[in-house]
N, C-alpha and C positions, 0 to 999 in steps of 0.2 A: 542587135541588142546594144544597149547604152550602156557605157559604164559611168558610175559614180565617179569623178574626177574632182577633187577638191588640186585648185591648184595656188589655194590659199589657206596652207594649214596653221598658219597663225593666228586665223582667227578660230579656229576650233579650239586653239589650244589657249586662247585668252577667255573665251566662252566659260571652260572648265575651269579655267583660275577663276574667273567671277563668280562661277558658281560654289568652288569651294570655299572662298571668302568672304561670301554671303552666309553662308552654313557654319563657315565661321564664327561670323559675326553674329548668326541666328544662338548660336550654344554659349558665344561669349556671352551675349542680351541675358538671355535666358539663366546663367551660371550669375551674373553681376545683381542682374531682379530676385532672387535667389537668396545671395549672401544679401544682399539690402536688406532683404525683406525678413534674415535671420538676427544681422544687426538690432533692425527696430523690433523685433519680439524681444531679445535680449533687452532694449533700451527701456521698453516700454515694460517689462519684468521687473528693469530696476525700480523705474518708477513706482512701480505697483508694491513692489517690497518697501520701497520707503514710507508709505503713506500708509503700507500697512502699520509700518513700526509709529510714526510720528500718530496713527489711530490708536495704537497700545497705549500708547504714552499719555494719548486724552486720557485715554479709558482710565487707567490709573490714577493720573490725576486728579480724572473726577470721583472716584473712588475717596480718595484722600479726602477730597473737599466733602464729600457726604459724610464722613465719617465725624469731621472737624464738624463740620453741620449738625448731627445730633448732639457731639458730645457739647455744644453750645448752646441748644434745644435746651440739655439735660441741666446746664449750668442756670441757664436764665430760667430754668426752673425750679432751681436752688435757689437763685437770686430772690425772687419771687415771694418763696416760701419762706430766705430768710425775713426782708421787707415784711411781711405779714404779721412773723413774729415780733419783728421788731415794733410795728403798729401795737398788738398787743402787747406789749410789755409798757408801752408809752401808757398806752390808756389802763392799764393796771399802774403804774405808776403814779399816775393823776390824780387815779380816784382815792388812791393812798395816801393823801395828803389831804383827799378832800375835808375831813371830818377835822383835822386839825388846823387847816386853813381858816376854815368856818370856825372855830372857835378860837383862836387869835382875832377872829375879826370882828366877831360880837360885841366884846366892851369896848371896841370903839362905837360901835353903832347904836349899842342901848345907853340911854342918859342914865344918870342917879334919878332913884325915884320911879323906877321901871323894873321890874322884878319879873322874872320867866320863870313858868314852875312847869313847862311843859314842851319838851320839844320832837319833832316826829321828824323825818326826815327818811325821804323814798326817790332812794335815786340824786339828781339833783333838785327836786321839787321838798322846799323844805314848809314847816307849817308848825308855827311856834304860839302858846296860849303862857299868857300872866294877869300881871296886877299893877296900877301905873296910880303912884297917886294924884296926879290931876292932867287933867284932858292933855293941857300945854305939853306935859314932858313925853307923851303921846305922839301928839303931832310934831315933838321933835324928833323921835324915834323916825318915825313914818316920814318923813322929810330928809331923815341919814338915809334910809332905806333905799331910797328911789334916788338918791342920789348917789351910793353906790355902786362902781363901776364894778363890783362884784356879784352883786344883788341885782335882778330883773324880774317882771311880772308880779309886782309890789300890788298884795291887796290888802286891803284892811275889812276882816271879813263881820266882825262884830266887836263893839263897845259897850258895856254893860255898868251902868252906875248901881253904886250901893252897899257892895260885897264889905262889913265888917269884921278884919280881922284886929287883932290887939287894941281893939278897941278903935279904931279908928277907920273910916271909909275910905274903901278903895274904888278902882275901875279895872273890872276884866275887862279884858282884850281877845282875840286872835286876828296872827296875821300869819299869810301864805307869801312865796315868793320864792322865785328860781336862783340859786345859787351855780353860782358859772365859778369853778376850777382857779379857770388860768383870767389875770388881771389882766385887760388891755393893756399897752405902752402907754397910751395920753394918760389912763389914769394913775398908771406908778408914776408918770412924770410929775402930775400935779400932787400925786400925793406926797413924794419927795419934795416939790416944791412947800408945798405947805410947811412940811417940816423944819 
């Protein structure tokens, strides 16, 4: 019978040290892959929490901004309604002047010798009936008329000879025509000019 003889026990005992420092080395790997791998969940945590918070902070924001949003909704919807009224009060304003504008501006338009005994007025569509005593101071009238930058849609709708009052012959008339409010600027100019 054989015996086992190592008569090189230094390689047995380097053997064992390799293999403990392997095993070593296997739990150190294993311990360092480990905290690494604890590190970057931590690391990646934080991350996760910041972009949570910096997400809050939209959120809010946009919170604010919607709010600022309607209450500017709500403003330009004032604006609006002021605007509106402001519209109508202009054109109540206009038309409030209208009737007096229009008669300041008659006896320049009617000559002597031209007499109104009748005036109807609907809206801006005015429609006026007289007495003119001859053709001429007529066709001066109906020539201011249409030359009137206040005055538009000048008709001359009937002329009627014959009509005796105080003893003397007249001529009925009527005439229609649109009265416009507001004067252009050429014609305040020229009309100041004129003056």
């Amino acid at each position: 019978m054989l015996h086992d003889i190592n008569l090189l026990p230094w390689r047995e005992e380097k053997r064992e040290e390799y293999k403990q420092r392997f095993y070593g080395m296997v739990v150190l790997g294993v311990l360092l892959a480990l905290a690494l791998q604890w590190f970057g969940s931590l690391y990646i945590d934080h991350l996760k929490t910041q972009q949570q918070t910096r997400n809050q902070q939209l959120q809010t924001y946009v919170k604010e901004l919607d709010k600022q949003l309607v209450s500017l909704k709500a403003i330009e919807a004032k604006h609006r309604s002021i605007l509106t009224r402001l519209r109508l009060v202009e054109s109540l304003q206009n038309e409030r002047n209208k009737t007096t504008d229009f008669m300041n501006l008659m006896p320049e338009l009617v000559p002597e010798g031209v007499y109104i005994d009748k005036m109807k007025m609907n809206g801006r569509e005015v429609e006026i009936a007289g007495i003119s005593d001859s053709t001429a101071r007529l066709a001066t009238m109906l020539d201011s008329f249409e030359r009137s930058a206040w005055l538009s849609d000048v008709e001359m709708h009937s002329i009627i000879s014959g009509k005796v009052l105080f003893g003397k012959k007249f001529q009925t008339f009527k005439v229609s025509f649109r009265f416009e409010s507001k004067q252009p600027e050429t014609a305040q100019a020229k009309t100041k000019g004129a003056k």
